[in-house]
Residue frames as qw, qx, qy, qz and C-alpha x, y, z in Angstrom:
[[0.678, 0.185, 0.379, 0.602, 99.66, 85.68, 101.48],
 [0.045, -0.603, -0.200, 0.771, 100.73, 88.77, 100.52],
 [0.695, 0.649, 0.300, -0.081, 98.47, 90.37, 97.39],
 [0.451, 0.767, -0.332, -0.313, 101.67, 91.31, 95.03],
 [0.260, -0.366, 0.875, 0.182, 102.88, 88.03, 95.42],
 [0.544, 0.518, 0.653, -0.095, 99.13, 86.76, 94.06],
 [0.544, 0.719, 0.216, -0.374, 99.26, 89.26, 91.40],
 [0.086, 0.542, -0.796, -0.256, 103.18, 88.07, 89.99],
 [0.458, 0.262, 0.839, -0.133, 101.38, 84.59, 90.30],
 [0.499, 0.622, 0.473, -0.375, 98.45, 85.89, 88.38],
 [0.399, 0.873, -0.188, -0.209, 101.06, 87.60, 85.15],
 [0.356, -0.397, 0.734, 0.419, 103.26, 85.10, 84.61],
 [0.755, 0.497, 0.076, -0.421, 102.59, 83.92, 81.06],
 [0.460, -0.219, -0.628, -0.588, 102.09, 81.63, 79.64],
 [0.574, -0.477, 0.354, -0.563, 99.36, 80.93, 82.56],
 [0.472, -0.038, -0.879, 0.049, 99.22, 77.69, 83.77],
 [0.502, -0.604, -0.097, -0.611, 96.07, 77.02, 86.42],
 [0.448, 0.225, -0.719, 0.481, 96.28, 76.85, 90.13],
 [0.547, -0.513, -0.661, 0.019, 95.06, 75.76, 93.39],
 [0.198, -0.512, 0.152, -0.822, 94.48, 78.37, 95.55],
 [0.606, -0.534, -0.582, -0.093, 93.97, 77.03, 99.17],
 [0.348, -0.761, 0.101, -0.537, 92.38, 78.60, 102.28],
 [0.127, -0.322, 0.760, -0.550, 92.97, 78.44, 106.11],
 [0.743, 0.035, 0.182, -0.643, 89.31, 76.80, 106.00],
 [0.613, -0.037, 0.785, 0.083, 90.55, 73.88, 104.45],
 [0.612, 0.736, 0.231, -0.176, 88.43, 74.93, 100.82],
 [0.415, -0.417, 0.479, 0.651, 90.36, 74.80, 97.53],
 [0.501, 0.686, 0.397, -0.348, 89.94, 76.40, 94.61],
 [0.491, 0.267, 0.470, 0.683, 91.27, 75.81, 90.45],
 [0.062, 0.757, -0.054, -0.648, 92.00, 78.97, 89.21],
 [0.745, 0.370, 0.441, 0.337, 92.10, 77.99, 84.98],
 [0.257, 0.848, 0.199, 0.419, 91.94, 81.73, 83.59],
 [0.529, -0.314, -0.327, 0.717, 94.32, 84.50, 84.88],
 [0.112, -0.509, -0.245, -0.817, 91.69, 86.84, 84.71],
 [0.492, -0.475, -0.595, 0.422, 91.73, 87.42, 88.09],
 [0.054, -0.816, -0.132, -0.560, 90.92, 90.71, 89.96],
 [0.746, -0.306, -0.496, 0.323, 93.06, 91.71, 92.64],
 [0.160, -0.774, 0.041, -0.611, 92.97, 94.05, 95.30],
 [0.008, -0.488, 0.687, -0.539, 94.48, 94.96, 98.89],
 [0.638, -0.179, 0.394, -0.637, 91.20, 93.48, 100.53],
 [0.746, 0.089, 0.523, -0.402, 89.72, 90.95, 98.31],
 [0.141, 0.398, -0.614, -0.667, 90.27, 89.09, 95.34],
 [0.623, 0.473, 0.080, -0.618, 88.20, 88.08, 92.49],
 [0.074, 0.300, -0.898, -0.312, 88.19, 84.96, 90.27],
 [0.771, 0.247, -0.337, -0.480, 86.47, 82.11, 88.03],
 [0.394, -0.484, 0.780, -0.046, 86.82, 78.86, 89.21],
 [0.048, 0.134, -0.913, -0.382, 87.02, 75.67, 87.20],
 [0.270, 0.482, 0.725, -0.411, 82.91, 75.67, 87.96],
 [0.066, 0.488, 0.281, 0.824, 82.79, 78.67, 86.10],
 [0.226, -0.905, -0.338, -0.125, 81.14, 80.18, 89.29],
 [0.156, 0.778, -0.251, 0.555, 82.44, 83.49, 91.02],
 [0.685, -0.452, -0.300, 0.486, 84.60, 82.90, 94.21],
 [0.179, -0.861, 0.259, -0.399, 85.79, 86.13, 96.67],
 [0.878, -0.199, -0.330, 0.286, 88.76, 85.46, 98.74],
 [0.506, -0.859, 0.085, -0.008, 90.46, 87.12, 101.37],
 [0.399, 0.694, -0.536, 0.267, 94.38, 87.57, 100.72],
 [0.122, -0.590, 0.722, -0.341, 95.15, 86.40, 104.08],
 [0.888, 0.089, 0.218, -0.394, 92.87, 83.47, 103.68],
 [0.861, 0.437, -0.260, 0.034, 95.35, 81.67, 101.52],
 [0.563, -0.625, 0.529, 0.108, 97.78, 79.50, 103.28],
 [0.421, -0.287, 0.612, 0.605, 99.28, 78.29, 99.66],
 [0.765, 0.574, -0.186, -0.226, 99.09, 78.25, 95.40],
 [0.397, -0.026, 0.832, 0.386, 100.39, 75.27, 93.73],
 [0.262, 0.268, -0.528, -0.762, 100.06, 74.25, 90.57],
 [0.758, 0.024, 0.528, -0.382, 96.98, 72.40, 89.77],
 [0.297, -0.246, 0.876, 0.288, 97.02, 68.90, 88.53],
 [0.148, 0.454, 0.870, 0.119, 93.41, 68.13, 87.45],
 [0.047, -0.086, 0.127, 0.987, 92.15, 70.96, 85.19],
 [0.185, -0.419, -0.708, -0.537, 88.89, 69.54, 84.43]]
């Protein structure tokens, strides 16, 4: 995915949170759009509260997520 399409994603406002999923099969709630994004790698809180690193091209979609908790 390309990263200025994650970071128009990331500034829409009001936020609403979203699944972020990989080629790997792994998905990940995204609640907060404090996110940190960059050409290489990007940076985020997931609905764990732990820190997750992901790989722009790693992401084969974002939807909205259904089940914030």
């Amino acid at each position: 995915m390309e990263v200025e399409e994650i970071r128009k994603l990331m500034t829409v406002r009001p936020f609403k949170p979203i699944e972020v999923h990989l080629d790997n099969g792994e998905t990940f709630v995204i609640n907060h759009p404090e996110v940190i994004v960059h050409r290489v790698l990007i940076t985020a809180v997931d609905n764990k509260g732990e820190l997750v690193y992901i790989a722009p091209e790693a992401i084969s979609a974002i939807k909205p997520a259904n089940n914030t908790e």
